[in-house]
C-alpha positions in Angstrom: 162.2 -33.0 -188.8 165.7 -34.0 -187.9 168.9 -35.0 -190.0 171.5 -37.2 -188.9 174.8 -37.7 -191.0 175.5 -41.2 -190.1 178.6 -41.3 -192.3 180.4 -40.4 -195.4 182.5 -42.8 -197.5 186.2 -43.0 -198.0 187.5 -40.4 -200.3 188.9 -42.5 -202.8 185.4 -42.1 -204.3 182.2 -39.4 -204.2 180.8 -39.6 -201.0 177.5 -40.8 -200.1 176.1 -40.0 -197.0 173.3 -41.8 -195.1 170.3 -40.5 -193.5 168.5 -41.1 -190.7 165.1 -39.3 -190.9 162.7 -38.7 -187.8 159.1 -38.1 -188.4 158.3 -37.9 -184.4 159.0 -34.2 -184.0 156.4 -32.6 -182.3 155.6 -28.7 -182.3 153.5 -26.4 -180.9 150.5 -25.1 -182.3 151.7 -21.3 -182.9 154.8 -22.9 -184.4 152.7 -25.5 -186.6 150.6 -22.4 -188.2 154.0 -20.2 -188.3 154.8 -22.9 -190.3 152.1 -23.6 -192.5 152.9 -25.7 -195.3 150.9 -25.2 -198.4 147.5 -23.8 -199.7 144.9 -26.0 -200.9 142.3 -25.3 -204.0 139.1 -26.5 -202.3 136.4 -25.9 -205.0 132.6 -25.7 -204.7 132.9 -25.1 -200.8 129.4 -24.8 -199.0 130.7 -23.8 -195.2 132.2 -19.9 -195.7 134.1 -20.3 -192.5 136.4 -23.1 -191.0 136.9 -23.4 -187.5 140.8 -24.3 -186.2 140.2 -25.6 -182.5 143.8 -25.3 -180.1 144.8 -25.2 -176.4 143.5 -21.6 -176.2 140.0 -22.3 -178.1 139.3 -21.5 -181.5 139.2 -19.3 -185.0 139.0 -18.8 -188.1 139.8 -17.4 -191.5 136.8 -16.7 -193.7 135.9 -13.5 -196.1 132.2 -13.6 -195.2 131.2 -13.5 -198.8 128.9 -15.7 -200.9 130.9 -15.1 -203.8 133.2 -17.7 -204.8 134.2 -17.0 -208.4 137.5 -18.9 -208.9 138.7 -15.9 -211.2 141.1 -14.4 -208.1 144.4 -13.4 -208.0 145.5 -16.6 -206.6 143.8 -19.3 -209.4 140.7 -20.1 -207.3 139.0 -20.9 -204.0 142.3 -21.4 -201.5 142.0 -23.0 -198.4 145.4 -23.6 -195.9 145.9 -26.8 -194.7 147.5 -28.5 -191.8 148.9 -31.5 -192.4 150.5 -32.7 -188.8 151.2 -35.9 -187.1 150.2 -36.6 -183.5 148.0 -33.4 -183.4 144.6 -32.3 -182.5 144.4 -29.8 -185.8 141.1 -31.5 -187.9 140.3 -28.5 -190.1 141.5 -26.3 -191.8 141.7 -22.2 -192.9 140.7 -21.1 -196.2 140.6 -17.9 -198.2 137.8 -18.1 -201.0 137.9 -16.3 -204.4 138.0 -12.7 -203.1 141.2 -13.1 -201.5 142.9 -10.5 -203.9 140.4 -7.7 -202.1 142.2 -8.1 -198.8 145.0 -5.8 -198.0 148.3 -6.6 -199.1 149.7 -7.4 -196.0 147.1 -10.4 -194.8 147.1 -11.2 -198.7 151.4 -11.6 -198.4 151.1 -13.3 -195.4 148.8 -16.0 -196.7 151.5 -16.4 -199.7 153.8 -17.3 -197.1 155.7 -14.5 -197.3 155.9 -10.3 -198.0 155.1 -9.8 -201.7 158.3 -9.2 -204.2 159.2 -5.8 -205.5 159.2 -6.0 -209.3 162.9 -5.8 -209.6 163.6 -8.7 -207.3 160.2 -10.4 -209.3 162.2 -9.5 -212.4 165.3 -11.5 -211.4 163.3 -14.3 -210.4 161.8 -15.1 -213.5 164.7 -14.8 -215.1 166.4 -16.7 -213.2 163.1 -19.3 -213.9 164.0 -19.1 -217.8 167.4 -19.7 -217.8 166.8 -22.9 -215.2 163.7 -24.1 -217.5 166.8 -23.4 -220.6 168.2 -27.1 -219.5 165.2 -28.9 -220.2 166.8 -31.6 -218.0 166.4 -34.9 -220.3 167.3 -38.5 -219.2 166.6 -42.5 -219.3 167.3 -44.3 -215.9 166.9 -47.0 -214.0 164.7 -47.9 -211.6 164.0 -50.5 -208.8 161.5 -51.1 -205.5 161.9 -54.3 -203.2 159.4 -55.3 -200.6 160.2 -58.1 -198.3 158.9 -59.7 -195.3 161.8 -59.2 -192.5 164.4 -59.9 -194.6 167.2 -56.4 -195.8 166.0 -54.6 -198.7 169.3 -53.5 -199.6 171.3 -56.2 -200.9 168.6 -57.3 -203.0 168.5 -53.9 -204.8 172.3 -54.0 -205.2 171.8 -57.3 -207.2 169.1 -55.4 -209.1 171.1 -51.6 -209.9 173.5 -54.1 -211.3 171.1 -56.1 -213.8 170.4 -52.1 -214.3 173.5 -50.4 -214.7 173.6 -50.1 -218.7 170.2 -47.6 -218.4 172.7 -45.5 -216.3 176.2 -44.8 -215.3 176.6 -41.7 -213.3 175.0 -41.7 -210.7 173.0 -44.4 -208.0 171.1 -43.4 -205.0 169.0 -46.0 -202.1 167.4 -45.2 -199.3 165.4 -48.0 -197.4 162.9 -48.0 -194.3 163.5 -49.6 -191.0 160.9 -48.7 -188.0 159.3 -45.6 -189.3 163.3 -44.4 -190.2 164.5 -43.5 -193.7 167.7 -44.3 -194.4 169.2 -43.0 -197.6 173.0 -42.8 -199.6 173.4 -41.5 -203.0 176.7 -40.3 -204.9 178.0 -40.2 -208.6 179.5 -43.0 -209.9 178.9 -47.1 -210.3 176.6 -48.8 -208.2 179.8 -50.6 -207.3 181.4 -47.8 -205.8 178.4 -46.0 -204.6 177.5 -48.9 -202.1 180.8 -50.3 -200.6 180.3 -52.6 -197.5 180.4 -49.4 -195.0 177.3 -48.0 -196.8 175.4 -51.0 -197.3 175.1 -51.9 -193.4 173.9 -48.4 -192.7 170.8 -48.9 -195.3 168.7 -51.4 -193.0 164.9 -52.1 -193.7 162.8 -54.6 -195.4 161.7 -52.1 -198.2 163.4 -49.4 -200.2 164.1 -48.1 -203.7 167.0 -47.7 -206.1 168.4 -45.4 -208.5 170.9 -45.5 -211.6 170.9 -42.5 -213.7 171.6 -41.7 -217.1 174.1 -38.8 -217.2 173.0 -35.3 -219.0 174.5 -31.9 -219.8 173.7 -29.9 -216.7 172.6 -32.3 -214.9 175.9 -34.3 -213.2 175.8 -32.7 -209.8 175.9 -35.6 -207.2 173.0 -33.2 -205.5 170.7 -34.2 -208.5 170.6 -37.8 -207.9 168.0 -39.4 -206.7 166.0 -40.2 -205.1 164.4 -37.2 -204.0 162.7 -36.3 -200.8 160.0 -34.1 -199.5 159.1 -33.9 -196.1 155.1 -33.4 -195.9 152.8 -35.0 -196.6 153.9 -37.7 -194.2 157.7 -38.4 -196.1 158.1 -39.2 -199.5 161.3 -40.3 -201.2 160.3 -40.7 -205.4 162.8 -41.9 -207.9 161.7 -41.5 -212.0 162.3 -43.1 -215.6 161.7 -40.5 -218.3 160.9 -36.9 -218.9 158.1 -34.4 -218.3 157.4 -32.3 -221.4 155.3 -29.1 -219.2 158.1 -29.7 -216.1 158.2 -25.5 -216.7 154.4 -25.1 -216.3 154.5 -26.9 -213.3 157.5 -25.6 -211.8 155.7 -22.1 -211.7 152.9 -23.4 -210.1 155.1 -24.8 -207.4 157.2 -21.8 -207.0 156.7 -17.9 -207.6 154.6 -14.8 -205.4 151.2 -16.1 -207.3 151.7 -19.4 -206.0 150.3 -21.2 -203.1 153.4 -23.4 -202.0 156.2 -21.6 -203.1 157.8 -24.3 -203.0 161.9 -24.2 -202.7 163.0 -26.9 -205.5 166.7 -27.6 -205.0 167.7 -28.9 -208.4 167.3 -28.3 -212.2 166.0 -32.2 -212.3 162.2 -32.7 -213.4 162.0 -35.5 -211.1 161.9 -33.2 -207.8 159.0 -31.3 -210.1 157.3 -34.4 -210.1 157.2 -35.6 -206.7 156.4 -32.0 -205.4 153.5 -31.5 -207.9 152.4 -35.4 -205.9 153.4 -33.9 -202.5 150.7 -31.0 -203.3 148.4 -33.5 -204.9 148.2 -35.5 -201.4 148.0 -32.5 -199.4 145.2 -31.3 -201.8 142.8 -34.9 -201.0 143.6 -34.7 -197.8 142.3 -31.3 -197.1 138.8 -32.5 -199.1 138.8 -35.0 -196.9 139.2 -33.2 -194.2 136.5 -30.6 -195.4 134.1 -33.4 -195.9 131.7 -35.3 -193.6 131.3 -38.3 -195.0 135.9 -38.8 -195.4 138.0 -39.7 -192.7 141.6 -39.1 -193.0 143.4 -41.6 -190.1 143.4 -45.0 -191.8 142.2 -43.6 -195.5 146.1 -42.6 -196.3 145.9 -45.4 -199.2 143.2 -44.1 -201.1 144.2 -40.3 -200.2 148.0 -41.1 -202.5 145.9 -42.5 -204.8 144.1 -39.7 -205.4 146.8 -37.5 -205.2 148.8 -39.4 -207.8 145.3 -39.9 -209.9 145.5 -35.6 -210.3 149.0 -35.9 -210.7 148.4 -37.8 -213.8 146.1 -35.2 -215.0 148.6 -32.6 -214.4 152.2 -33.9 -215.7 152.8 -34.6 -219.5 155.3 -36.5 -220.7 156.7 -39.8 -219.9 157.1 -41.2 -216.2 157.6 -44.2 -214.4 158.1 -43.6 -210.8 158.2 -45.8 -207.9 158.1 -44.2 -204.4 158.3 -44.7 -200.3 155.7 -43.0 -198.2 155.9 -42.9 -194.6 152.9 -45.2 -193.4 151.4 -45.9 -197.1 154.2 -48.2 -198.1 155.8 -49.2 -201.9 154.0 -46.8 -204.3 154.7 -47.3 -208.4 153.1 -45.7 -211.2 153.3 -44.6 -215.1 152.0 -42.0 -217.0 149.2 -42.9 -219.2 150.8 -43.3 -222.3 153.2 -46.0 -220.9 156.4 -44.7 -222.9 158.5 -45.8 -220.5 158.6 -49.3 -218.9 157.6 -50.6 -215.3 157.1 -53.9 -214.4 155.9 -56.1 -211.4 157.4 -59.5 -209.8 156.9 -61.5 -207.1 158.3 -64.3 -205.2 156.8 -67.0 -202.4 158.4 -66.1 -199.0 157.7 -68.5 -195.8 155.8 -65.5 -194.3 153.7 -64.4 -197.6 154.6 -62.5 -200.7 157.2 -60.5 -201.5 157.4 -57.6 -204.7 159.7 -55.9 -207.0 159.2 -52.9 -209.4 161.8 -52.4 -211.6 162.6 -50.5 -214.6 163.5 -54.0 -216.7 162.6 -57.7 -215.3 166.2 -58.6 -216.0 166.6 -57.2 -212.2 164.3 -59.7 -211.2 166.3 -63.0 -212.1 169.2 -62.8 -209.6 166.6 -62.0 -206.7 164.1 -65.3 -207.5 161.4 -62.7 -208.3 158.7 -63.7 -211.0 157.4 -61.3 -213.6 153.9 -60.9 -213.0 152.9 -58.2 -215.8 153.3 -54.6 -216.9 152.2 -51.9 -214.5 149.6 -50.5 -216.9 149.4 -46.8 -218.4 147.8 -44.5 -216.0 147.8 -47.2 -213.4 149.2 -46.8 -209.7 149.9 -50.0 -207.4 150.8 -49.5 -203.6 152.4 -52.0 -201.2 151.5 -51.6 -198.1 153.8 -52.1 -194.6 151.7 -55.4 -194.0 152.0 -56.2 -197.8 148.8 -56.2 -199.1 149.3 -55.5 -202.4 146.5 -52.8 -204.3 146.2 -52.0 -207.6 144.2 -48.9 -208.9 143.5 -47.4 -212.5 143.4 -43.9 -212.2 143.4 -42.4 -215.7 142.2 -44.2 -219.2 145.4 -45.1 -221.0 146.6 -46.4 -224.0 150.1 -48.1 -224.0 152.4 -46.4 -226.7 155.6 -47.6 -225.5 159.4 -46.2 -227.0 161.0 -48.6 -229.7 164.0 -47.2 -228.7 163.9 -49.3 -225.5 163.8 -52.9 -227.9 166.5 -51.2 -230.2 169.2 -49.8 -227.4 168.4 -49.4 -224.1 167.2 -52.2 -222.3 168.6 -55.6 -222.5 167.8 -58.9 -224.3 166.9 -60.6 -221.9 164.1 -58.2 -220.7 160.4 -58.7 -221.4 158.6 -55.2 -221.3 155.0 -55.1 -222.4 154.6 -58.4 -223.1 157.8 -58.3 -226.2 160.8 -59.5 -225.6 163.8 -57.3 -226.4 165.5 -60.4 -227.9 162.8 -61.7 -230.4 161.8 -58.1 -231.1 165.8 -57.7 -232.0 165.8 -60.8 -234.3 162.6 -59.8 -236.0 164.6 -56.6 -237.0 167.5 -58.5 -238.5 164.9 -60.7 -240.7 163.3 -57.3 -241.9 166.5 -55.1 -242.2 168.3 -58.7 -244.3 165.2 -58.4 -246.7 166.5 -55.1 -248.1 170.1 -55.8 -247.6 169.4 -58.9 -249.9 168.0 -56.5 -252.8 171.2 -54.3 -252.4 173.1 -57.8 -253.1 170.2 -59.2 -255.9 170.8 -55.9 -257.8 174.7 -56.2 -257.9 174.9 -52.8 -255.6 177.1 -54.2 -252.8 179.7 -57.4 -252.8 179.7 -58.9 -249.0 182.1 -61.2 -248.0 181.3 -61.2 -244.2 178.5 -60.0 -242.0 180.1 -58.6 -238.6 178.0 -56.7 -235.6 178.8 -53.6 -233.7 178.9 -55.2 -230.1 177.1 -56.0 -228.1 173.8 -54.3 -228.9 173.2 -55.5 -232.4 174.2 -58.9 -232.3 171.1 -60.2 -232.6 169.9 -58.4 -235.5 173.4 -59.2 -237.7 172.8 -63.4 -236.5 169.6 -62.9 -238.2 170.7 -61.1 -241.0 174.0 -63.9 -241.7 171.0 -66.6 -241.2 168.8 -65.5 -243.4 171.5 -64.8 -246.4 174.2 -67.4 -246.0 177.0 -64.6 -245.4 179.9 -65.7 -243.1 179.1 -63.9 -239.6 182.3 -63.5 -237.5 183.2 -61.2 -234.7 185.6 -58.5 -236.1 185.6 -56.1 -233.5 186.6 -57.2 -230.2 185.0 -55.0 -227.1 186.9 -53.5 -224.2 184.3 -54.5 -221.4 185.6 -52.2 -218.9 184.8 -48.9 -220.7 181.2 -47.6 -220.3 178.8 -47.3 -223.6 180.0 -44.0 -225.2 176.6 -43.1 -226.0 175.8 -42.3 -222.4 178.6 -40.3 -221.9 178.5 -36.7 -220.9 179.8 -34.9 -223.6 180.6 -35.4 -227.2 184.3 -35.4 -226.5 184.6 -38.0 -224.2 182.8 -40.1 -227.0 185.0 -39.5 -229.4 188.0 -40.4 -226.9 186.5 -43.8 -225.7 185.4 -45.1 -229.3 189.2 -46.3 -229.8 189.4 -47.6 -226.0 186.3 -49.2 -226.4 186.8 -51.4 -229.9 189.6 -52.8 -232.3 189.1 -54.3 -235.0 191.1 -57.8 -236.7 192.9 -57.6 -239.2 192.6 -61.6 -239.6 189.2 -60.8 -239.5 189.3 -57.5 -241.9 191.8 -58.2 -244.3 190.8 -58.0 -248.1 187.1 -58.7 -246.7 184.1 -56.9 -248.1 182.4 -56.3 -245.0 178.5 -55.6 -243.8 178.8 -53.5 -240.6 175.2 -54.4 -238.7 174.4 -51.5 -236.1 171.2 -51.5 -233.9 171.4 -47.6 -234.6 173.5 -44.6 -236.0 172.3 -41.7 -233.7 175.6 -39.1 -233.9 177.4 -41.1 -236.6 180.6 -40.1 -234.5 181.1 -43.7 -232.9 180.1 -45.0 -236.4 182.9 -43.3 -238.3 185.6 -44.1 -236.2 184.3 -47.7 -236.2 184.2 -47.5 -240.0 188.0 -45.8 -240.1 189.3 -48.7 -238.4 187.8 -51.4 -240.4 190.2 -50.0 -243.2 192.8 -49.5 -241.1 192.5 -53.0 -240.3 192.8 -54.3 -244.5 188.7 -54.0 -245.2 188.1 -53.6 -248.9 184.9 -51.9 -249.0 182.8 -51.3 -245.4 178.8 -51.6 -246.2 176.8 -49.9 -243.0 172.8 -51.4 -242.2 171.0 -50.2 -239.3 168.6 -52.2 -237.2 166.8 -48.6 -236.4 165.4 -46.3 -238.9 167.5 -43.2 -239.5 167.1 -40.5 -236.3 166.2 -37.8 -237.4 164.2 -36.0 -234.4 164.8 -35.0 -230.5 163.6 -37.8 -227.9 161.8 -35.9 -225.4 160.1 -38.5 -223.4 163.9 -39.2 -221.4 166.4 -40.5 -224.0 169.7 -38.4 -224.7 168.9 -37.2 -228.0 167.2 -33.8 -227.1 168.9 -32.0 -230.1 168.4 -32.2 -233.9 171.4 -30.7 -234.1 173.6 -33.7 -232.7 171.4 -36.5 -234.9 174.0 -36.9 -238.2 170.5 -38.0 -240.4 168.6 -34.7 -238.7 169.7 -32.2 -241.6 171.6 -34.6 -244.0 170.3 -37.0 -246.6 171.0 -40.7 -246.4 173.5 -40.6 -249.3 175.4 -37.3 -247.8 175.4 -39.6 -244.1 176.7 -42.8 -246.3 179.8 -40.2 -247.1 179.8 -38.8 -243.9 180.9 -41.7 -242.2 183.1 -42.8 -244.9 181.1 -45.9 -245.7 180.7 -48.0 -249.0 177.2 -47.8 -248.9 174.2 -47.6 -246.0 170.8 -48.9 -245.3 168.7 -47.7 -242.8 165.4 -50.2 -241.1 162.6 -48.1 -242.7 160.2 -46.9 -240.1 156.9 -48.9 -241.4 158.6 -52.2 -240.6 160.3 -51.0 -236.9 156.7 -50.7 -236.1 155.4 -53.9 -237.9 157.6 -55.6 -236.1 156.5 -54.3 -232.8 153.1 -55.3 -233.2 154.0 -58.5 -234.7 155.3 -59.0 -231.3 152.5 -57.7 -229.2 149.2 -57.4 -231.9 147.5 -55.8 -228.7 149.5 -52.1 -229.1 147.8 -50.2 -231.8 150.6 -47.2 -231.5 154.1 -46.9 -230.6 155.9 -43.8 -229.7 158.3 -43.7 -232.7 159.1 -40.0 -232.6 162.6 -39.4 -233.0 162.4 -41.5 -236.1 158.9 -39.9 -237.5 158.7 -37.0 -235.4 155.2 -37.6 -234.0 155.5 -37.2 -230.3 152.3 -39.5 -229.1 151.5 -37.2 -226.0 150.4 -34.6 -228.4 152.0 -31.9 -226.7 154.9 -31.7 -228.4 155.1 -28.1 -230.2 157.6 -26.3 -232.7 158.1 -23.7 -229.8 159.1 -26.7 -226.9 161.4 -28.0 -229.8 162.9 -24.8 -230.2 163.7 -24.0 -226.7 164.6 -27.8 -226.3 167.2 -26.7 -229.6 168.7 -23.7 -227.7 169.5 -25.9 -224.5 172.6 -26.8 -223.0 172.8 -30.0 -224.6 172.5 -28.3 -228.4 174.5 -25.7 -227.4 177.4 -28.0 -226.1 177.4 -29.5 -229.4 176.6 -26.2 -231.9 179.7 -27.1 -233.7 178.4 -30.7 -234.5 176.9 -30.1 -237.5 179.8 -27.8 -239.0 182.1 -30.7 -238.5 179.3 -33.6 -240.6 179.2 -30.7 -243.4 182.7 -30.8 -243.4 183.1 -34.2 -243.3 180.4 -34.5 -246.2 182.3 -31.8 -248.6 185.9 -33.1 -247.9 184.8 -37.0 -248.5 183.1 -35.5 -252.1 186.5 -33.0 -253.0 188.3 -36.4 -252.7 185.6 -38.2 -255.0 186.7 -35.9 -257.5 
C-alpha cells in the first residue's frame, strides 16, 4: 500500500488533501503471513487441516482434533485468511474450537499479537467505555455517480450542493481513475472544500460524496468521510444514519478476544460499519476459498454481496451507505428497516447508462439523472466498472421510514419512498388548520394573520391561510447566508445565530394577532427568540402551531436529537411549553394524523418510525439502558443546564402572571 499527498489547499480554509492509492504492491510470502490480516469463523469444516503451498513447499496449521465445539475462547471455529492480489496463496490456515488449549504463546500469536496484562486490559476497556460514551449520532448526505468516460467529480459537486442543508460541516470525495483512488475531505462547505485546485486532482468516471451533519464530539476534520480500509481489495464507504449496537460491534472488531483487532481511528460509527463489511467480505471469501464447488477470481460480485448480506444481520440501526470497491465497482445499500432514504437514477449516455445514488433525488435534477425508485430495505445494488447494473435482496425488510425527513430535513422538492416532501408538507397544513380552526370556532384565539417560520414550513402555513381565509404574509424576512441553527454544534451558537438569521416587520407585525406556523419546535430556543421579536416588532398576541407533533423522545436512528434533556416538550407539559416560549397560545400536529398523512401519501407503508414523537423505536432494540447511556453522552451533557433554564423560564413567565 502506498500514500501519496498530492497536495493540500490554500490556508485560507481547512485543508484537504488528495490521495493517490496503489493497490499493486507486491510482497513476499513471509512478509504476507507476518502480516496476516484477519481471522475468519469458518463453521461446520469437514478438512481438519489446510495446506498453504509457497516457493519453499508447503504447511499447515491444524489441532488434529475431531472436536469442533464453537464454545472456545475465541467465539468459534477460526480459520486465517489470506486475502492477496497477484499471489499464488489459494488456502488458508485455521485454528478450530480447541484453540484455547494451545499454549499462550502460539494462542497470542494467532491474536496477532502478545496477550495484554490485565492492567494495560483494564485501561483498554476503559478507554472502550468512555469512547462508546459519545454515542456518535448524525443525519448526512449522501451521493454516488457512475459515468461512462466522462469526470465523476463535477457532477457530485452539482449534487453535495442540492445536499448541503442535510449537512454543513464537513464534505469529503474520493473518485477512481485506472485502478487509483483519489480522495479530499475537510471541514467546511462543499464550496470551500472543493476549490478548482482540488477538483482537477479528483479524476475518474465514478466516485462518491459526502456532507455531514455536525455533532458534539464528532467535528474533527479526521472524522469525515468517507472512510477507507485497505483489504479486502479497497473500500472507501460513506453513511446516512446511525447504528444502535455500534459498541457491540466495535468489541468484536477490536480487543485481545478478537480476531482482527482491528485499529479504528475515529469515534464515528461509520468506520464501525465499513470494518464490520471489510470482515464480512474477508469472511465469504475464505468459504469460498474453503469450498470446491466456489471460485473466488471473477465471483468478487456475489462475494460483497454476501459480505454486506451478514452485515445486515449484524448492524442495527439505521444505514444507508453507498461504497467504492476496488474491481467490484458502485456498491449502495440500506438497512432493512429503510429509516433512512436512498434512491436510484439514471440517465441515457451515447455509450450506455449512466447511475446516481443519492441521499435525496433533488441531487439528481442539475445532473439530467432520472429517478428510477427507492433502493429497497435490506437491499444492496452494485455497479460494476463495465456498468452492468445488479440488484440483490439480501434480508426481508419492511420500509418504516423517519417522518422527520418530510417534516425537516430533506427538501420539497424530493421524492423519497414514493411521497413527496412537498405534498406530504401540505397534507400537514390541511390537518394541523383543522384544529387550528376549532381553537378559532370556540373563541380561544383571535388571528389576524397567518405567517411561516422560513423556509421549512411554508408549505404547511399556505395550507393552513388556504383552508381558513386568514391573510398569509411573510413577516419574518431570512438571512440566507447563515446556516440552519438547528445543525449547529452547540446550543450557544444557536442561540447567537437566531437574531442573525431572522427579523421580523413591524409593517408586517404591528397591532396584528399573529399565527406563527412552524414545521417543528424541537429545543424551543429558536422558537422563543422568534416569538420575542414578534413583540418587539408591535404583535398583539403571537399564537404558535406546529406542523410536527410535540418531541418528546431521542432520535437514535441519525438525527440530532439524542437527548431528552435538550427536547423543551421531553419533561414539560404543552401548556408549561406554551409559557415557556412566551406564546399566546400553542398547538402541536397530534401524532395519529403525522402518520395518517404519511400513508395517505404512500397507502403501501404500514409503519413509520415516529419515535421521537411516540417513543417506539421500530428496530426494536431500543432499551431504557441504550437511552440512558445515550442520556449521559456528550451531547446531554453539553446541554445539562438546558432544562434548568426552560424551568426557569416556565416559573418566571407564571410569577409575572400573577
Amino acid at each position: 500500500m502506498q500514500w501519496r499527498t498530492v497536495r493540500r489547499a490554500p490556508s485560507r480554509i481547512p485543508s484537504p488533501v488528495c490521495v493517490d492509492v496503489d493497490f499493486h504492491t507486491h510482497h513476499s510470502f513471509s512478509t504476507v503471513v507476518s502480516r496476516v490480516s484477519s481471522f475468519l469463523s469458518l463453521r461446520d469444516v469437514d478438512r481438519p487441516s489446510f495446506p498453504i503451498p509457497h516457493e519453499g513447499g508447503s504447511f499447515s496449521l491444524s489441532d488434529g482434533r475431531e472436536d469442533r465445539s464453537p464454545s472456545c475462547g475465541l467465539d468459534g471455529t477460526r480459520g486465517l485468511h489470506l486475502f492477496l492480489h497477484d499471489q499464488a496463496v489459494r488456502l488458508m490456515a485455521m485454528a478450530t474450537s480447541n484453540l484455547h488449549r494451545m499454549d499462550a504463546k502460539h494462542a497470542s500469536y494467532l491474536r496477532g499479537g502478545t496477550r495484554m496484562d490485565a492492567k494495560k486490559k483494564g485501561k483498554e476497556e476503559g478507554r472502550t467505555k468512555r469512547r462508546d460514551h459519545k454515542l456518535d449520532t448524525r443525519a448526512c448526505g449522501i451521493v454516488g455517480v457512475y459515468t461512462r468516460g466522462g469526470a465523476a467529480a463535477p457532477e457530485m459537486y452539482e449534487a453535495l450542493l442540492m445536499l448541503q442543508h442535510r449537512g454543513q460541516d464537513s464534505a469529503g470525495m474520493v473518485t477512481q481513475d485506472n485502478g487509483r483512488f483519489h480522495e479530499a475531505k475537510a471541514n467546511g462547505l462543499v464550496k470551500d472544500v472543493f476549490v478548482r485546485d482540488t477538483m482537477e486532482q479528483l479524476r475518474g468516471n465514478v466516485g462518491i460524496a459526502h456532507v455531514r451533519y455536525p455533532t458534539a464530539g464528532t467535528s474533527s476534520a479526521a472524522e469525515a468521510q468517507p472512510f477507507f480500509v485497505n483489504s479486502p481489495l479497497g473500500i472507501f464507504l460513506i453513511h446516512n444514519g446511525n447504528l444502535t449496537n455500534t459498541k457491540e460491534l466495535r468489541q468484536g472488531l477490536q480487543g485481545p478476544d478478537s480476531f482482527f483487532n482491528r485499529h479504528l481511528r475515529t469515534d464515528s460509527d461509520s468506520e464501525v460499519l465499513l470494518n464490520v463489511l471489510a470482515d464480512e467480505i474477508h469472511r465469504a471469501n475464505a468459504i469460498c476459498r474453503l469450498s470446491d464447488s466456489c471460485e473466488v477470481v471473477g465471483n468478487e460480485v456475489n462475494l460483497v454481496f454476501d459480505g454486506i448480506q451478514a452485515t445486515m444481520n449484524k448492524a442495527k440501526g439505521a444505514y444507508s451507505a453507498i461504497c467504492m470497491v476496488q474491481g467490484v465497482g458502485l456498491v449502495a445499500f440500506r438497512d432493512k428497516h429503510g429509516i433512512r432514504p436512498l434512491v436510484l437514477g439514471q440517465r441515457e449516455s451515447k455509450d450506455g447508462m449512466e447511475y446516481a445514488v443519492a441521499s435525496e433525488d433533488c441531487a439528481f435534477g442539475p445532473l439530467g439523472y432520472n429517478r428510477v425508485r427507492d433502493i429497497q430495505p435490506g437491499e444492496a445494488v452494485i455497479i460494476t466498472p463495465e456498468g452492468e447494473l445488479q440488484c440483490r435482496q439480501l434480508v426481508e425488510g419492511q420500509l418504516s421510514p423517519c417522518l422527520f425527513e418530510y417534516i425537516y430535513l430533506s427538501r420539497p422538492d424530493t421524492v423519497i419512498n414514493d411521497i413527496s416532501v412537498y405534498a406530504m408538507q401540505l397534507n400537514l397544513g390541511r390537518r394541523l388548520a383543522r384544529r387550528i380552526k376549532e381553537k378559532i370556532d370556540a373563541g380561544q384565539w383571535q388571528v389576524d394573520i397567518v405567517v411561516p417560520v422560513p423556509d421549512g414550513s411554508r408549505p404547511a402555513a399556505i395550507e393552513v391561510h388556504s383552508q381558513l381565509g386568514l391573510p398569509y404574509r411573510e413577516g419574518l424576512v431570512k438571512n440566507r447566508y447563515v446556516g440552519r441553527t438547528f445543525i449547529m454544534p452547540n446550543q450557544k451558537m444557536r442561540e447567537l445565530s437566531v437574531r442573525r438569521k431572522l427579523n421580523a416587520m413591524s409593517g408586517v407585525f404591528m397591532g396584528k394577532n399573529v399565527l406563527l406556523i412552524d414545521d417543528s419546535i424541537v429545543r424551543g430556543t429558536t422558537m422563543q427568540q422568534i416569538v420575542d421579536m414578534c413583540r418587539s416588532a408591535g404583535a398583539n398576541k403571537v399564537y404558535l402551531a406546529s406542523a410536527a407533533p410535540a418531541v418528546k423522545f431521542p432520535n437514535v436512528y441519525g438525527v440530532d436529537m439524542p437527548s431528552r434533556k435538550e427536547l423543551i416538550a421531553g419533561s414539560l407539559s404543552e401548556e408549561e411549553v406554551c409559557t415557556a416560549l412566551g406564546a399566546d397560545g400553542l398547538l402541536y400536529q397530534t401524532v395519529e394524523d403525522l402518520i395518517a398523512a404519511g400513508q395517505e401519501e404512500n397507502p403501501n407503508i404500514q409503519e413509520f418510525d415516529a419515535s421521537c414523537f411516540n417513543g417506539c423505536y421500530v428496530t426494536g432494540d431500543v432499551t431504557p439502558e441504550y437511552l440512558h447511556e445515550l442520556e449521559g453522552g456528550d451531547r446531554g451533557s453539553s446541554r445539562s443546564g438546558f432544562g434548568k433554564r426552560i424551568r426557569n423560564l416556565v416559573a418566571a413567565a407564571s410569577a409575572d402572571e400573577d
